[in-house]
C-alpha positions as a Python dict, from the first residue, in 0.01 Angstrom:
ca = {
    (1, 'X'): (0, 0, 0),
    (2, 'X'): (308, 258, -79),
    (3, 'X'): (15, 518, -235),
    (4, 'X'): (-140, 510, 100),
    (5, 'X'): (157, 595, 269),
    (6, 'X'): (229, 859, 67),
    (7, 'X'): (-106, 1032, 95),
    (8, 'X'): (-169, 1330, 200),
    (9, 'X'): (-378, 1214, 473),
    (10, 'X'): (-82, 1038, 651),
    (11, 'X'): (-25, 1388, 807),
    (12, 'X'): (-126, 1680, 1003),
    (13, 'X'): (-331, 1880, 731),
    (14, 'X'): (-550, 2169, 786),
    (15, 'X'): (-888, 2207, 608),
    (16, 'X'): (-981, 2439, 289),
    (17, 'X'): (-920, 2803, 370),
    (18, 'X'): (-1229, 2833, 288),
    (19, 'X'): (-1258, 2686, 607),
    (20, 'X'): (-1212, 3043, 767),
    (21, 'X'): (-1492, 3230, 533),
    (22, 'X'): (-1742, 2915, 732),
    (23, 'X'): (-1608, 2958, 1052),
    (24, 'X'): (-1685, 3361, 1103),
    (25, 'X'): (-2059, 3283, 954),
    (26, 'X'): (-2141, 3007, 1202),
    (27, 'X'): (-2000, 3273, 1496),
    (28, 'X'): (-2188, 3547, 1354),
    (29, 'X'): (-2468, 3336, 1342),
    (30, 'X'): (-2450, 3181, 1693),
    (31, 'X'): (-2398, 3522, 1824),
    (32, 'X'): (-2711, 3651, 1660),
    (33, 'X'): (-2901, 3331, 1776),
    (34, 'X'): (-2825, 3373, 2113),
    (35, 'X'): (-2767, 3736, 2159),
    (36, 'X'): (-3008, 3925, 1979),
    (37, 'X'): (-3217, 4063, 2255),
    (38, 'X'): (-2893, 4271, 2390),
    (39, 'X'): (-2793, 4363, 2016),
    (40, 'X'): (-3128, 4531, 1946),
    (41, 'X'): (-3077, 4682, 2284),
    (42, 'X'): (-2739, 4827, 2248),
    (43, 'X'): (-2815, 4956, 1911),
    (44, 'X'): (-3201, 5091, 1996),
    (45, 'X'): (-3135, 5253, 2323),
    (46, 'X'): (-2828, 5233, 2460),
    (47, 'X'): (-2660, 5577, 2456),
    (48, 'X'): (-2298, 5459, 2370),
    (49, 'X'): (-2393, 5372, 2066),
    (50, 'X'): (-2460, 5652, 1810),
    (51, 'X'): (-2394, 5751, 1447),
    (52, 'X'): (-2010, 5830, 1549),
    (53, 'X'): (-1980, 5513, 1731),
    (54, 'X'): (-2185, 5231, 1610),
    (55, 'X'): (-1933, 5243, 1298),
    (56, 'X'): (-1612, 5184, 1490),
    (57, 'X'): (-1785, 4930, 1722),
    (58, 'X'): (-1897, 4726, 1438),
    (59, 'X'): (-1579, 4700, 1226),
    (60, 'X'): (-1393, 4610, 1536),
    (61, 'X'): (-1617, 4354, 1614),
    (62, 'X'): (-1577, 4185, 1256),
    (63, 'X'): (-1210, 4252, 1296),
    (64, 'X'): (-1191, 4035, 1615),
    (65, 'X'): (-1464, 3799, 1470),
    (66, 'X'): (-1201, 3767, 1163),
    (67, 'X'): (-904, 3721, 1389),
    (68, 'X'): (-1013, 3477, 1588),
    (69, 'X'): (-1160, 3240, 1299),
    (70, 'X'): (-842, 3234, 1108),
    (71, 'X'): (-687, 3151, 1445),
    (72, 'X'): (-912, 2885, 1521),
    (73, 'X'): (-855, 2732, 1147),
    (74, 'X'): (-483, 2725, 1201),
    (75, 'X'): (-498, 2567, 1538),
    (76, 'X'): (-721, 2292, 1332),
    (77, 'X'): (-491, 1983, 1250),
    (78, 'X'): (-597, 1604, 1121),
    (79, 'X'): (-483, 1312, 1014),
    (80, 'X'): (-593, 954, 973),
    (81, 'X'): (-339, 638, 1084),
    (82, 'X'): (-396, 272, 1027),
    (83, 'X'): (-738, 264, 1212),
    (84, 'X'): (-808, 575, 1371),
    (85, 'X'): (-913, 928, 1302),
    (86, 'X'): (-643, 1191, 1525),
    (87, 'X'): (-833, 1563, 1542),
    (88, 'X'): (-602, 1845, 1697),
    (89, 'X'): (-831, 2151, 1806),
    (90, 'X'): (-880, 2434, 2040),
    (91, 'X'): (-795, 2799, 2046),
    (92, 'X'): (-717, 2850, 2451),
    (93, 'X'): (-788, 2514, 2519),
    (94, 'X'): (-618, 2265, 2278),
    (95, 'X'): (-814, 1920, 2285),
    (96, 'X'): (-659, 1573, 2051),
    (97, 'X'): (-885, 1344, 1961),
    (98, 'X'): (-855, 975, 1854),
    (99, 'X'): (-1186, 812, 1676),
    (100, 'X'): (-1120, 439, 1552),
    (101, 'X'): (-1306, 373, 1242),
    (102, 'X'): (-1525, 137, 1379),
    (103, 'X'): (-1670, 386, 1604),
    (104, 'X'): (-1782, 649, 1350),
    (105, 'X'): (-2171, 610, 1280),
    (106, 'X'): (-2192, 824, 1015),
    (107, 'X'): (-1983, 1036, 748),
    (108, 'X'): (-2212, 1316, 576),
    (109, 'X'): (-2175, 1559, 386),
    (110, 'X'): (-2330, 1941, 348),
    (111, 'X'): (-2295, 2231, 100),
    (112, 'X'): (-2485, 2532, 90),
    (113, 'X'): (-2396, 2845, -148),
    (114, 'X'): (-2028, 2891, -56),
    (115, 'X'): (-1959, 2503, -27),
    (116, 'X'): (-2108, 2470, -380),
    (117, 'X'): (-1913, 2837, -554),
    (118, 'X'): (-1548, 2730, -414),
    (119, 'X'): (-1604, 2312, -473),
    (120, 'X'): (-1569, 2187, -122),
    (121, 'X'): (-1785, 2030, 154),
    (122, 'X'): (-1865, 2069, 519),
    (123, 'X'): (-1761, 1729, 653),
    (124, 'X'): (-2002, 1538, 943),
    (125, 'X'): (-1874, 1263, 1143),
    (126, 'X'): (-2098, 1118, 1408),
    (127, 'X'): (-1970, 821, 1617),
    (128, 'X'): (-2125, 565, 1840),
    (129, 'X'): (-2010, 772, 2141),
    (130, 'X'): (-2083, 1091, 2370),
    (131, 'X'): (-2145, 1433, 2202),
    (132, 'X'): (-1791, 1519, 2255),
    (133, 'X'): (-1698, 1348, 2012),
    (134, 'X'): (-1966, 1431, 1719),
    (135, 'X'): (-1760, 1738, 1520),
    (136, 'X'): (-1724, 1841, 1141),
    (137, 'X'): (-1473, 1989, 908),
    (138, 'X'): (-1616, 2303, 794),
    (139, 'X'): (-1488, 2290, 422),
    (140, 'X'): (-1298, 2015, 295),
    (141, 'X'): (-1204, 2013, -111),
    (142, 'X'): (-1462, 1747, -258),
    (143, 'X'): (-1156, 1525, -385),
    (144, 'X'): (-977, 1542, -17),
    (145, 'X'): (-1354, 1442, 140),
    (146, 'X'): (-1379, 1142, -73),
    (147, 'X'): (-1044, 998, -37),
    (148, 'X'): (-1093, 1033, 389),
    (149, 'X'): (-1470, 846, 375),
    (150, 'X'): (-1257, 604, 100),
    (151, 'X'): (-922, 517, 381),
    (152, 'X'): (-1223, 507, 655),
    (153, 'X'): (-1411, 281, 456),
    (154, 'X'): (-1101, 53, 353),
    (155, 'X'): (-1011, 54, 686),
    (156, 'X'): (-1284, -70, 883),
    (157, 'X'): (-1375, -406, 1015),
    (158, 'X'): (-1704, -441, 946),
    (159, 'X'): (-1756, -219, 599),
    (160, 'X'): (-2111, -45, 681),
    (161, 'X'): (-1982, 355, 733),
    (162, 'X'): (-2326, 545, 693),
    (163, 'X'): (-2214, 806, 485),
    (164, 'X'): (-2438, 988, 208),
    (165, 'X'): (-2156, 1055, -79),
    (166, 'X'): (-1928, 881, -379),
    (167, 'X'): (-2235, 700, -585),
    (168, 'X'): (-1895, 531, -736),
    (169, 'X'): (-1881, 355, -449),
    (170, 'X'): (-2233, 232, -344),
    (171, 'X'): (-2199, -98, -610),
    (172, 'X'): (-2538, -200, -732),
    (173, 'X'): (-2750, 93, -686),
    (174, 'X'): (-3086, 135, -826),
    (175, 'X'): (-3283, 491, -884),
    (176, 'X'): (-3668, 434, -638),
    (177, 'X'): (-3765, 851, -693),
    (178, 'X'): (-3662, 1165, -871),
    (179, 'X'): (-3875, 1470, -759),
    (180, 'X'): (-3924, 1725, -1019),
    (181, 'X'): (-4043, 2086, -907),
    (182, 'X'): (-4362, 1956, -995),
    (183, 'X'): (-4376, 1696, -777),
    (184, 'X'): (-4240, 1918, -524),
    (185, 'X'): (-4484, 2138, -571),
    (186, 'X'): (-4744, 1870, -454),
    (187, 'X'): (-4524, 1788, -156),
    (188, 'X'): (-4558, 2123, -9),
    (189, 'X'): (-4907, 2193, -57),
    (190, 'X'): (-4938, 1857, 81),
    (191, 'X'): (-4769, 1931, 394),
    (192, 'X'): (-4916, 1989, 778),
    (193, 'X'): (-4998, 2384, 736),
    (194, 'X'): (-5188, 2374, 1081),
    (195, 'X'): (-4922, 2277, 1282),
    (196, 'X'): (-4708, 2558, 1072),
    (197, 'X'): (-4933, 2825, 1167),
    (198, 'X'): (-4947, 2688, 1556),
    (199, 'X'): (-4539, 2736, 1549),
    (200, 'X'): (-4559, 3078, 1385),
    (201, 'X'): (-4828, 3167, 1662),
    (202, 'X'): (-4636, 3066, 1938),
    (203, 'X'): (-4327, 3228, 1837),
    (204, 'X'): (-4490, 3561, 1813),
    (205, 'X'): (-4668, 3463, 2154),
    (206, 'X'): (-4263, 3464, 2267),
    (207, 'X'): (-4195, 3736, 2077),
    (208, 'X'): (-4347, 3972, 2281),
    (209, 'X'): (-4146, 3905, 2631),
    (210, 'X'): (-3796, 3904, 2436),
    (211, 'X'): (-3891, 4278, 2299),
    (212, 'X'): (-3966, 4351, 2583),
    (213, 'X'): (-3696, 4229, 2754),
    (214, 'X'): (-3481, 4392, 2476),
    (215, 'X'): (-3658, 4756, 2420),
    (216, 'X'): (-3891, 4799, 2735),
    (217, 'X'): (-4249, 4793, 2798),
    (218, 'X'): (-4326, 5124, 2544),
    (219, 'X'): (-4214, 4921, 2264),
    (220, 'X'): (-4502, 4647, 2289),
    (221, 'X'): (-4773, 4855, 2346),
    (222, 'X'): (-4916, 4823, 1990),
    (223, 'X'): (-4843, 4443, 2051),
    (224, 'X'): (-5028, 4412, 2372),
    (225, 'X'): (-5332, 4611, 2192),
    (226, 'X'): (-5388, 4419, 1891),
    (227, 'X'): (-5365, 4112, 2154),
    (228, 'X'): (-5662, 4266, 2327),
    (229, 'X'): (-5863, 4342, 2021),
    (230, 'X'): (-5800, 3979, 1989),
    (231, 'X'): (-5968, 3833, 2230),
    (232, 'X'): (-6260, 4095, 2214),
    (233, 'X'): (-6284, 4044, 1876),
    (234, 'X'): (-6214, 3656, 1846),
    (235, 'X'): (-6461, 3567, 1561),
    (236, 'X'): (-6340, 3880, 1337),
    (237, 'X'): (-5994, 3961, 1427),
    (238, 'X'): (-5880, 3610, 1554),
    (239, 'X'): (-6010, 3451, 1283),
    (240, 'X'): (-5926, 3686, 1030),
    (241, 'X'): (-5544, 3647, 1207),
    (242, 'X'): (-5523, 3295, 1195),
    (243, 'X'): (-5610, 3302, 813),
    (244, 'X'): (-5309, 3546, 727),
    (245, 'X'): (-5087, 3312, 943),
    (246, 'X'): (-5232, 2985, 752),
    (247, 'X'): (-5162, 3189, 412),
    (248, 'X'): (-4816, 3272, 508),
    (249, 'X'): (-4769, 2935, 625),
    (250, 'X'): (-4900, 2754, 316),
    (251, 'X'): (-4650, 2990, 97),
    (252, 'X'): (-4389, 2928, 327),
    (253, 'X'): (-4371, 2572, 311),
    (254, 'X'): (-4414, 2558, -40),
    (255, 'X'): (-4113, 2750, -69),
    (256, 'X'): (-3898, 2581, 164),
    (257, 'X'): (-4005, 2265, 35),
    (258, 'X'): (-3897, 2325, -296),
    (259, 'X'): (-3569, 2503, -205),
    (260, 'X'): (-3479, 2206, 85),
    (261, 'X'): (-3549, 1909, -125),
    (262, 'X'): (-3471, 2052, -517),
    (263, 'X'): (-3378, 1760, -765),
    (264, 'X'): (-3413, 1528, -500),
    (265, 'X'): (-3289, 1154, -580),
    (266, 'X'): (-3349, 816, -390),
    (267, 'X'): (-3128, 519, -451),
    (268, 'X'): (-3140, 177, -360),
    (269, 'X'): (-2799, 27, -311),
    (270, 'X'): (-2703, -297, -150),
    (271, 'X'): (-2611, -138, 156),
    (272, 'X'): (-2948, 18, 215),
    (273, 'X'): (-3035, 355, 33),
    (274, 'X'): (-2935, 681, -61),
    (275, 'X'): (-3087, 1066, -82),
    (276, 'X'): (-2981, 1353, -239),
    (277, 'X'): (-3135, 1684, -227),
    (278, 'X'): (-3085, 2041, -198),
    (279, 'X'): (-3067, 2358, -403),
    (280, 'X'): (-2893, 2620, -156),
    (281, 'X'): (-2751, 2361, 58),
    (282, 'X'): (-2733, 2035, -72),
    (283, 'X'): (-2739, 1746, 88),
    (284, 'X'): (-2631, 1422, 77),
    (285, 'X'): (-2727, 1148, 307),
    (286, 'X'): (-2739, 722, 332),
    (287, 'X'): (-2944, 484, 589),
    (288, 'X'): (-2777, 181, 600),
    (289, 'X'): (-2997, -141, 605),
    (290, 'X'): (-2887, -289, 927),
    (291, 'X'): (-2918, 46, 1104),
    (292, 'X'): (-3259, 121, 1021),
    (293, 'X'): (-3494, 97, 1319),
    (294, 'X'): (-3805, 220, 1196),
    (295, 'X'): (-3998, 293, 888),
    (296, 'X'): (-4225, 562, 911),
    (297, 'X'): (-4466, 697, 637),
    (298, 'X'): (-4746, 970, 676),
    (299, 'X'): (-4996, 1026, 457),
    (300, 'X'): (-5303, 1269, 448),
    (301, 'X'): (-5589, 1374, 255),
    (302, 'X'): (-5416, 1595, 20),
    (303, 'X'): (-5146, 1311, 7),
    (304, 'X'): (-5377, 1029, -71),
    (305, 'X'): (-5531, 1217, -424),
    (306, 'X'): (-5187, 1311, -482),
    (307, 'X'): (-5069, 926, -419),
    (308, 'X'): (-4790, 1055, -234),
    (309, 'X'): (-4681, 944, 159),
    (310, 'X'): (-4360, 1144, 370),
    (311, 'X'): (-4096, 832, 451),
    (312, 'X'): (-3872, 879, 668),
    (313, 'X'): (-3608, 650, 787),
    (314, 'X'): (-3491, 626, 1165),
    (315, 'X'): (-3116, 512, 1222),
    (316, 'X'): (-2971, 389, 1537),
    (317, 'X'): (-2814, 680, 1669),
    (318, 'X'): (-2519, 804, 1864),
    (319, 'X'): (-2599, 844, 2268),
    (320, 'X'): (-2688, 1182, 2190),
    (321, 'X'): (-3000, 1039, 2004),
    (322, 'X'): (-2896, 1316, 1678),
    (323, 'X'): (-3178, 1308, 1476),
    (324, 'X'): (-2984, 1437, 1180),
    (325, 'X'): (-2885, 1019, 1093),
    (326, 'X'): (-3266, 974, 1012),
    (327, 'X'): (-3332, 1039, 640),
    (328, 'X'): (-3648, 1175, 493),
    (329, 'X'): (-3798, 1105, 137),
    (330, 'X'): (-4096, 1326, 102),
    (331, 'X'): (-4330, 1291, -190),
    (332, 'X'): (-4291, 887, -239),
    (333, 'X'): (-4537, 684, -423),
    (334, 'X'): (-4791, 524, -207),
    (335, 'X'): (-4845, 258, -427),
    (336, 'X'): (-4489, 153, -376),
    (337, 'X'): (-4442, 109, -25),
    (338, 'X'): (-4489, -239, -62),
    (339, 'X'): (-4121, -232, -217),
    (340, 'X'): (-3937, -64, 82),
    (341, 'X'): (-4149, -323, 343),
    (342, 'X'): (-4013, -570, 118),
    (343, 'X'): (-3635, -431, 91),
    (344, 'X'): (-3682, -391, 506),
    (345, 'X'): (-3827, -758, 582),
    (346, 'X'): (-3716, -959, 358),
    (347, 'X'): (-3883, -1076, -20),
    (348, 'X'): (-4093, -1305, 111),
    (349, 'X'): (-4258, -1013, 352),
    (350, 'X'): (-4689, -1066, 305),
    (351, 'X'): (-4851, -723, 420),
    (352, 'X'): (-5084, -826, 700),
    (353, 'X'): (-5411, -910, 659),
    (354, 'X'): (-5580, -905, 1022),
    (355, 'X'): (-5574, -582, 1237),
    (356, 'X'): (-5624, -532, 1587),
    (357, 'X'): (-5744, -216, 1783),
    (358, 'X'): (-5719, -51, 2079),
    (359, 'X'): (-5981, -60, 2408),
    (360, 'X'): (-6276, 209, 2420),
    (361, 'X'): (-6125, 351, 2769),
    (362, 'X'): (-5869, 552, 2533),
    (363, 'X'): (-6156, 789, 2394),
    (364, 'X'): (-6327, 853, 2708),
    (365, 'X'): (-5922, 912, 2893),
    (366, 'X'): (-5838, 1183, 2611),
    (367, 'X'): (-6206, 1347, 2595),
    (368, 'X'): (-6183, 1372, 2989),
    (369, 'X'): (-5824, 1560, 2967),
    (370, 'X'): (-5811, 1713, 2637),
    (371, 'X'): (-6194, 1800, 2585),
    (372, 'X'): (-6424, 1823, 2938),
    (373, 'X'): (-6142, 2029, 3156),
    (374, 'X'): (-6056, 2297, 2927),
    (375, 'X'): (-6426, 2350, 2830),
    (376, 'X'): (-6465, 2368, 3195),
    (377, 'X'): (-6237, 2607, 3275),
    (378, 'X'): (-6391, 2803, 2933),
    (379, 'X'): (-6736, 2821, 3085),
    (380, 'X'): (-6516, 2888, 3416),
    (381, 'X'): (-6397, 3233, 3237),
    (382, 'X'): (-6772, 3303, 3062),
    (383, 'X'): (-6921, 3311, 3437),
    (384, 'X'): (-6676, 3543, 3605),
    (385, 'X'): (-6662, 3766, 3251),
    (386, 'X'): (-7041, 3766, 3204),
    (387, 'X'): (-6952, 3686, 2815),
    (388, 'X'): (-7154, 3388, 2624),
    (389, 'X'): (-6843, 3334, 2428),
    (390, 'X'): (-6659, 3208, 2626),
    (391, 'X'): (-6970, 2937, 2657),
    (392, 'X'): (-7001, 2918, 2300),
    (393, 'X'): (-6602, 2855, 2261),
    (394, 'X'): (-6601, 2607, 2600),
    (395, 'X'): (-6883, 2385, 2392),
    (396, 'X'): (-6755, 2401, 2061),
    (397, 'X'): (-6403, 2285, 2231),
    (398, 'X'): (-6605, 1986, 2392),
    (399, 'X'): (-6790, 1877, 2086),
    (400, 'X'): (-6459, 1875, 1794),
    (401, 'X'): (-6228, 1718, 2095),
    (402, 'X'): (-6482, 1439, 2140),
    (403, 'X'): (-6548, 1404, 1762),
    (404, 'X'): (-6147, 1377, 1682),
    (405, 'X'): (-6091, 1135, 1993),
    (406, 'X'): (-6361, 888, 1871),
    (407, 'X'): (-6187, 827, 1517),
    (408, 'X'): (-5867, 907, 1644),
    (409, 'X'): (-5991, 536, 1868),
    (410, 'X'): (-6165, 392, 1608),
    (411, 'X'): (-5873, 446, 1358),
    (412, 'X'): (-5565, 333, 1595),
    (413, 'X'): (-5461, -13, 1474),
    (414, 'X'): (-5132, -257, 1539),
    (415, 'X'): (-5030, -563, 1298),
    (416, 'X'): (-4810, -849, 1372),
    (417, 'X'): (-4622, -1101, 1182),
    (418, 'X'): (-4369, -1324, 1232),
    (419, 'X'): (-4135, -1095, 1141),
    (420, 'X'): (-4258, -713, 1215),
    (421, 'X'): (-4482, -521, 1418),
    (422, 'X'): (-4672, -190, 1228),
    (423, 'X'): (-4843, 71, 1408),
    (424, 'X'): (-5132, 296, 1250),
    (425, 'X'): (-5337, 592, 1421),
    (426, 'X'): (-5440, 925, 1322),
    (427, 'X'): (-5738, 1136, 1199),
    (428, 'X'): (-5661, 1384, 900),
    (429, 'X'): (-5261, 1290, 900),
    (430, 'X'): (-5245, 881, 903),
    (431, 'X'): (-4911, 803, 1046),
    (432, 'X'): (-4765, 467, 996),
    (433, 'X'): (-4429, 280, 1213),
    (434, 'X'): (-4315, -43, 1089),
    (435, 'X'): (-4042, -197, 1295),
    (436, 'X'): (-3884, -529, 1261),
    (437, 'X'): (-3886, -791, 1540),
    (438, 'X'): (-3501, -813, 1566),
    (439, 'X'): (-3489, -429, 1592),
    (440, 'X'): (-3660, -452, 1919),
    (441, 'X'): (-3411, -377, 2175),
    (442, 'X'): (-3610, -416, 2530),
    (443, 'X'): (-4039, -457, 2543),
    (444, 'X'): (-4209, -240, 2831),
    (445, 'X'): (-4522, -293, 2967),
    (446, 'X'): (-4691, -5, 3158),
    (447, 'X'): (-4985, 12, 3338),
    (448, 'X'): (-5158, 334, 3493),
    (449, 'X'): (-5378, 355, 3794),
    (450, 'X'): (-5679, 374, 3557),
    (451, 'X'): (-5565, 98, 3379),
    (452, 'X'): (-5508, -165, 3622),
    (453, 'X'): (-5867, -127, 3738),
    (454, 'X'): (-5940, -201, 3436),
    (455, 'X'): (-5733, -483, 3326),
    (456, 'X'): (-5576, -257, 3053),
    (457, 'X'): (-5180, -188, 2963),
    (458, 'X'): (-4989, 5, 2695),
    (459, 'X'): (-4676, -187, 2532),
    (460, 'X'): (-4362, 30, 2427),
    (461, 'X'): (-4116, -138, 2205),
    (462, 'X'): (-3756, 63, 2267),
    (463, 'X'): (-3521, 30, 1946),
    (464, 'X'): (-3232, 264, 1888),
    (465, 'X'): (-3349, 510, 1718),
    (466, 'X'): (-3679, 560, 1950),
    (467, 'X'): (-4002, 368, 2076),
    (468, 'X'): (-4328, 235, 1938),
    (469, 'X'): (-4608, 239, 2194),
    (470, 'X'): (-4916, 78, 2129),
    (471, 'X'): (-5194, 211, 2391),
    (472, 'X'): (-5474, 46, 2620),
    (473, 'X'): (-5489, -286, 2508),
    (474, 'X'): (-5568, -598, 2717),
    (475, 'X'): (-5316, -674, 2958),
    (476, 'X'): (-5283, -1069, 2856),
    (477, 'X'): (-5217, -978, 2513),
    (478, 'X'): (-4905, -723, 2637),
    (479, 'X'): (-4813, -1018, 2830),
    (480, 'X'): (-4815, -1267, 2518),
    (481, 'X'): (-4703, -987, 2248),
    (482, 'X'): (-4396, -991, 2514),
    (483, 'X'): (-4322, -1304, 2503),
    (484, 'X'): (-4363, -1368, 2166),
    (485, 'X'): (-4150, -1068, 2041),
    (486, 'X'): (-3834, -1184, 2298),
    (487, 'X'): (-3872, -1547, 2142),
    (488, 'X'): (-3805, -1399, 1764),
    (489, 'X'): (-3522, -1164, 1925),
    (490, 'X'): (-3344, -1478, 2071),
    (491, 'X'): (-3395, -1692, 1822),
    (492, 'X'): (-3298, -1394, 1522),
    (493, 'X'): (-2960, -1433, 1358),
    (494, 'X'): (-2953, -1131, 1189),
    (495, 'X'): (-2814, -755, 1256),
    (496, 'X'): (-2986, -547, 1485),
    (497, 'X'): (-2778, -284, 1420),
}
């Protein structure tokens, strides 16, 4: 191996200088994260900073900003040996790191605008280990990149790196989806604007404290009106509101949608699969066969006449439980999930054929909670405010809560086979889990107060990349679901990770 030896891997080597360009964005944009509040304080109504001053303070910030990334790039050193990855790092404080190969989880790799102009790539590694030791090259040249994941991947034991990149290297790969804008299109007026709009609600709910945290009280006044007119007004103004947010929401989405997951490709390869997407930042990601816990699809009514479902693949993860591992494939044919239950059990995998449901105590336990106290405590507020609508909003509460939780009952279902479990429940959004029995990594079976007078349980299945619970169900089936899913873990030869 004398062309090993003489790579330029074998020693200390600094990243891309680009490297430095990366480094003062992500500080600039941690500081802005984090300290915005006190900015918009200094700059708003602290008297030090003025016309004459706010010039010189702001240069010599992005002076020091500058200084200390290009220190903080040359104090960066790497280099890979035999079977280990040796980091060198730290401005005040300089930390070395050895990663053997065997530990890394995953290898991804990221470009947005800058990454894409100059031809490099920020590098992730993520390895079976604390978050310590989860880091990234901030710009790597693409050739460099590939010929670390290649050594890695050469040098490991067991020759299952995760890692999203060199389709030269993923032998017998076959194209499952290519999303045009069209079909992207679809995607994002397919997606959940509802809970959009409840996020975009309850950050301006937040926003309100951190002005005023940030400017005083005489700069939310205006806010703290409309708010009133609000909730004098809720059938014109709230409503009206809610359908600006929704609208903003809906072409929101549809943007980000299209911008996130531009020319996105799926690939079957005979480690498991690969994605690719991205038009500002691209992306490219891999879940590995033997890693994947769970297979999740959603679907919903705009979905199902569109004959789309959102996958999404969950990886065992780090101890950290980084969510980043778990790929997502929006916009896949319903009609072919059949094919990845097939790829993920085996290709002699039958789709079930008898369902089983969940006890009648679980609708009357959620309307109790979620539908008779807070229309109590509306009526609660209508008494002491001498308004009906607080009456007429405490009843209409009561009657859509109890509607939802009935088919929300009636529609939660679990199969089992011999060789997976699947999990269905939802209203409007149908989500689906399918997990396989040698997956399982521990079975749980919890009982409440309410349910033990009744005989009832809930079952969790813990994997390692999250749980599948499956709610108020006898307790003699948990108890034989148990035991039958630890038989076909002991008695499983294959990979659970």
């Amino acid at each position: 191996m004398k062309k090993s030896e003489d790579s330029w891997y074998r020693n200390p080597t600094r990243q891309s200088p680009i490297a430095i360009v990366m480094i003062v964005f992500n500080i600039v944009k941690s500081l802005i994260r984090v300290w915005w509040p006190i900015i918009i304080l200094l700059f708003f109504r602290s008297s030090m900073i003025g016309p004459d001053t706010g010039k010189p303070l702001v240069i010599g910030a992005v002076i020091v900003i500058i200084l200390f990334s290009i220190w903080r790039y040359l104090r960066f050193h790497f280099y890979l040996s035999e079977s280990k990855l040796h980091v060198q790092s730290g401005v005040f404080t300089r930390t070395k790191m050895d990663i053997p190969f065997d530990r890394i989880q995953t290898i991804s790799f990221e470009q947005n605008v800058i990454h894409q102009l100059f031809n490099v790539t920020k590098l992730k590694i993520d390895t079976a280990g604390s978050s310590k030791e989860e880091f990234e090259f901030a710009a790597l040249e693409k050739a460099k990149a590939q010929d670390l994941r290649n050594f890695i991947l050469s040098r490991r034991t067991n020759f299952d790196v995760d890692t999203g990149v060199a389709t030269d290297h993923v032998p017998d790969q076959k194209l499952l989806l290519a999303l045009e804008v069209s079909d992207l299109v679809k995607v994002g007026v397919s997606q959940n604007h509802l809970r959009t709009t409840g996020i975009i609600l309850a950050f301006l709910l937040g926003l309100r404290d951190r002005i005023e945290e940030a400017l005083g009280e005489s700069y939310v006044d205006q806010f703290d009106s409309l708010a009133e007119q609000l909730f004098q007004n809720i059938f014109t103004w709230g409503i009206g509101l809610f359908v600006i947010l929704l609208l903003a929401s809906f072409i929101g989405t549809l943007f980000y949608t299209v911008f996130r997951y531009y020319d996105l490709r799926l690939w079957k390869t005979s480690e498991g699969y690969k994605v690719q997407a991205g038009l500002l930042n691209k992306i490219e990601q891999a879940a590995i066969d033997h890693k994947i816990q769970i297979v999740r699809w959603v679907s919903n009514p705009l979905r199902r006449i569109f004959g789309i479902v959102h996958l999404r693949f969950y990886q065992a993860s780090s101890a950290t439980g980084n969510r980043s591992i778990n790929v997502t494939v929006p916009g896949y044919p319903e009609d072919k999930i059949y094919q990845i239950k097939k790829f993920a059990f085996g290709h002699k995998y039958i789709e079930p054929q008898v369902s089983h449901g969940i006890d009648r105590s679980f609708f009357w336990r959620r309307v109790l909670f979620l539908g008779m106290l807070p229309a109590t405590l509306f009526c609660i507020l209508g008494w002491l405010d001498q308004r009906l609508t607080w009456f007429v909003i405490g009843g209409l509460w009561f009657i859509i809560i109890g509607v939802f939780q009935h088919y929300y009952q009636k529609k939660w279902a679990y199969f089992l086979t011999d060789r997976e479990c699947i999990t269905s429940h939802g209203v409007f959004e149908i989500v689906n889990k399918a997990i396989s029995m040698r997956k399982i990594q521990g079975v749980q079976i919890w009982q409440s107060p309410f349910q033990r007078r009744r005989n009832l349980s809930s079952i969790i299945l813990h994997t390692a990349s999250g749980d599948v619970k499956i709610p108020f169900i006898p307790y003699q089936v948990s108890l034989q679901i148990k035991n039958y899913i630890l038989y076909k873990i002991e008695s499983s030869r294959g990979k659970w990770m």
